[in-house]
N, C-alpha and C positions, 0 to 999 in steps of 0.2 A: 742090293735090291734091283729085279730087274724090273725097268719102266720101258712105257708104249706110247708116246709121244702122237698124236691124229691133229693134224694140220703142222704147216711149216710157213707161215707168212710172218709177218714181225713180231709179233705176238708169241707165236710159237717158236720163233729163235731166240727168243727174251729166255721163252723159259729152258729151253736147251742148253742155253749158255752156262748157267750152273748145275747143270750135271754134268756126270763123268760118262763122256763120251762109251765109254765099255759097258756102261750101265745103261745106256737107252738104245732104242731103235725109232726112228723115227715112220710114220705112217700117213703114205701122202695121196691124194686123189683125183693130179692134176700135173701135168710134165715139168710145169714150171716151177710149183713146188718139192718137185721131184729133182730137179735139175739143182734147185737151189740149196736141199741139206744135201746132196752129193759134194758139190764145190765145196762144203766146208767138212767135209771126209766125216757125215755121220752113215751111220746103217739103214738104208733105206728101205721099206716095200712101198709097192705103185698097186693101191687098189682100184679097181674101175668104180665100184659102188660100193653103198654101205648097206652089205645083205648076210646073212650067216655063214654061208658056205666063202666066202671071203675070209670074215671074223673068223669063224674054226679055224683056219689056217694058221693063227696068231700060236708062236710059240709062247712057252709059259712064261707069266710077266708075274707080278708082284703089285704094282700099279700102271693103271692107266690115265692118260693128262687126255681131255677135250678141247681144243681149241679151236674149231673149223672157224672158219668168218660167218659160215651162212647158219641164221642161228636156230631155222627150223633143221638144218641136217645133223647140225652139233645135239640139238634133244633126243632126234632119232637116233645117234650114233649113242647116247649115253643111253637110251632104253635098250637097243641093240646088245650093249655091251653085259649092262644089269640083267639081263635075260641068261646071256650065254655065261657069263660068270661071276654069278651072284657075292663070291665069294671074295673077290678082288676088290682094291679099295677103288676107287674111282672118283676124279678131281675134274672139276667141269671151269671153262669160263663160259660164263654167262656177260652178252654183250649190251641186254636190256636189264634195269634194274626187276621192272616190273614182273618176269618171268623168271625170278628166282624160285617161285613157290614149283612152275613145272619142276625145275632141276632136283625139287626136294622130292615132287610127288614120285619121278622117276628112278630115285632110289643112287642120286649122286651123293658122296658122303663129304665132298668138299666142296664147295663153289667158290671160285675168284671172281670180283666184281673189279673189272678196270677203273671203274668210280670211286669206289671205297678206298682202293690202292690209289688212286690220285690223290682224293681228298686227305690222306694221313700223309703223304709225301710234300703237299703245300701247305698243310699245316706246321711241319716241320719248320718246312725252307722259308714260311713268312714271317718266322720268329727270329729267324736274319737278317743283321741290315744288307739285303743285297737287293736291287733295281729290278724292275718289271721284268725287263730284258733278259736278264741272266735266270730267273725264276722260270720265266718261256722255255729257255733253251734247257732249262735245267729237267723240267718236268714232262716238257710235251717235245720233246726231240723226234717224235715218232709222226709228228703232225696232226695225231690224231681226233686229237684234243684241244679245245683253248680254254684260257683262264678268262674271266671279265668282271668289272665292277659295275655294277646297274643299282642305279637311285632310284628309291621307290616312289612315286608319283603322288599327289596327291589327288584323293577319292579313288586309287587305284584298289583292287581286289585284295591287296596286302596289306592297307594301311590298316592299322588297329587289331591284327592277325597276330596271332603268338606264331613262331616259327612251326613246333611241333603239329600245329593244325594244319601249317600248307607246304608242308617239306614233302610228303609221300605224296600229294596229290603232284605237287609239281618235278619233282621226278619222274609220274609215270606217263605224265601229259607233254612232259616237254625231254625226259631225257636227259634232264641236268642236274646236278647234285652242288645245293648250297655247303660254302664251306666256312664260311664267317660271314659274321653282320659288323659295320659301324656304326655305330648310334651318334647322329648328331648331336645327342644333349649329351654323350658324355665324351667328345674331343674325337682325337685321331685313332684310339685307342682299336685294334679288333680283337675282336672278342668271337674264339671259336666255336662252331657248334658240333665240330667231332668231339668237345668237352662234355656234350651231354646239357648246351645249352637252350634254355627254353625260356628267347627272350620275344617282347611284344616288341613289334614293327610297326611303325611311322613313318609318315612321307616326310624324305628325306634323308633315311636312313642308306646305308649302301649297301646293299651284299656281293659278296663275293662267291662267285659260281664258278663250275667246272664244267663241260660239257662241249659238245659238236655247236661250230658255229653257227652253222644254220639253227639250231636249234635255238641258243642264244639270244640268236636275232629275232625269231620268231616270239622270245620269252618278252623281249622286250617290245616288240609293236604291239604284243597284245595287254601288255602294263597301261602301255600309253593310250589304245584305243578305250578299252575300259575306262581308262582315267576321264576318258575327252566326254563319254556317254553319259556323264555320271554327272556333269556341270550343267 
C-alpha cells in the first residue's frame, strides 16, 4: 500500500514510525519539518501551500494520513484531498474533540482523536500497580498532555450531575476528556468511564481527566468559582 503521510512534527513521526519506510512518503510544508523526516532517511516533498496544482503533483497513493498541527489547515487539506481524490481512503487527526463532525462532513473516512488514544492507553496503564510518575512518563512522553485528579466541590456545577450529561459539554468548553471517577462512598476503588459508565457525581467525588494544562487549570478555577457563587 502506497501511503502520503502531510505533516512531520511528533505526532506525525509517531505515525511514520510504524510503517514501512518503502511504503510512505512523507509531505511537509515548512524546512524544518523538511529537514526533520530527511535526517531520519524518509522520502520527502516540500510543498509551499495547500492548493491543487501542488496536490496534482502527488504520485498515486492508496492512503493518505492528515496530521498538520494547525487545525484549520488540516480540514482544508482534508477537503483538498476529498476533492481531488474522492476515491482514496483518507485518515485525519483531529486535534479538537469538538470538530470531529467537520472531519465527517468533509468526507474523512477515519479520524484519530489524540484524547480517545490517551484515555484507552491510561485506562490500561491504571489497572497497574504502577506510581503517578511512571504513568506520566509512560503516557504523556510527548509533553503534550497532562493527567490530574480534581475533587468535585461542593454546590459546584457537577455535583448531583450523572457524568453522561457533562462529559460532551465539558470536553468541548474545556478541551478535556474525563477518564474515571472515584466515588467517595465507595472507597479507593476507580471506576472507568471508557466502560460505558454512567455514574452520578457528588462533591467529593474525584475524577480523573486528561487534557492541556492550561486547560485543566482553567476546569478547575471555574469548579471552585461556581462553587464559591453558589454559598
Amino acid at each position: 500500500m502506497k501511503i502520503v503521510l502531510f505533516g512531520f512534527d511528533d505526532y506525525g513521526e509517531k505515525i511514520a514510525k510504524v510503517i514501512e519506510k518503502k511504503d510512505i512518503k512523507v509531505v511537509v510544508f515548512n524546512s524544518e519539518e523538511e529537514q526533520r523526516a530527511k535526517d531520519k532517511l524518509y522520502d520527502v516533498i516540500k510543498f509551499m501551500d495547500i492548493n491543487d496544482d501542488e496536490l496534482k503533483n502527488l504520485e498515486e497513493f492508496d492512503l493518505a494520513i492528515a496530521t498538520l498541527k494547525n487545525e484549520d489547515k488540516n480540514l482544508f487539506l482534508c477537503l483538498s484531498l476529498k476533492e481531488l481524490f474522492p476515491n482514496r481512503e483518507l485518515i485525519s487527526k483531529v486535534s479538537e474533540k469538538g470538530n470531529e463532525f467537520k472531519y465527517r462532513l468533509a468526507g474523512v473516512d477515519k479520524i484519530i482523536n489524540p484524547y480517545e488514544v490517551s484515555a484507552n492507553r491510561i485506562m490500561t496503564i491504571l489497572q497497574k500497580p504502577l506510581t503517578l510518575k511512571i504513568i506520566e512518563e509512560i503516557v504523556f512522553e510527548d509533553n503534550t498532555l497532562s493527567f490530574a485528579e480534581i475533587e468535585i466541590p461542593k454546590n459546584s456545577f457537577l455535583d448531583g450531575k450523572y457524568i453522561r450529561d457533562v462529559d460532551k459539554e465539558i470536553s468541548k468548553n474545556y478541551n478535556i476528556l474525563i477518564i474515571a471517577v472515584v466515588d467517595k462512598e465507595m472507597g479507593e476503588n476507580v471506576q472507568f468511564v471508557t466502560k460505558g459508565l454512567n455514574h452520578k457525581l457528588d462533591y467529593g467525588d474525584i475524577l480523573i481527566v486528561v487534557g492541556d494544562i492550561f486547560d485543566i487549570e482553567q476546569f478547575k478555577e471555574d469548579l471552585s468559582f461556581f462553587a464559591r457563587m453558589q454559598k
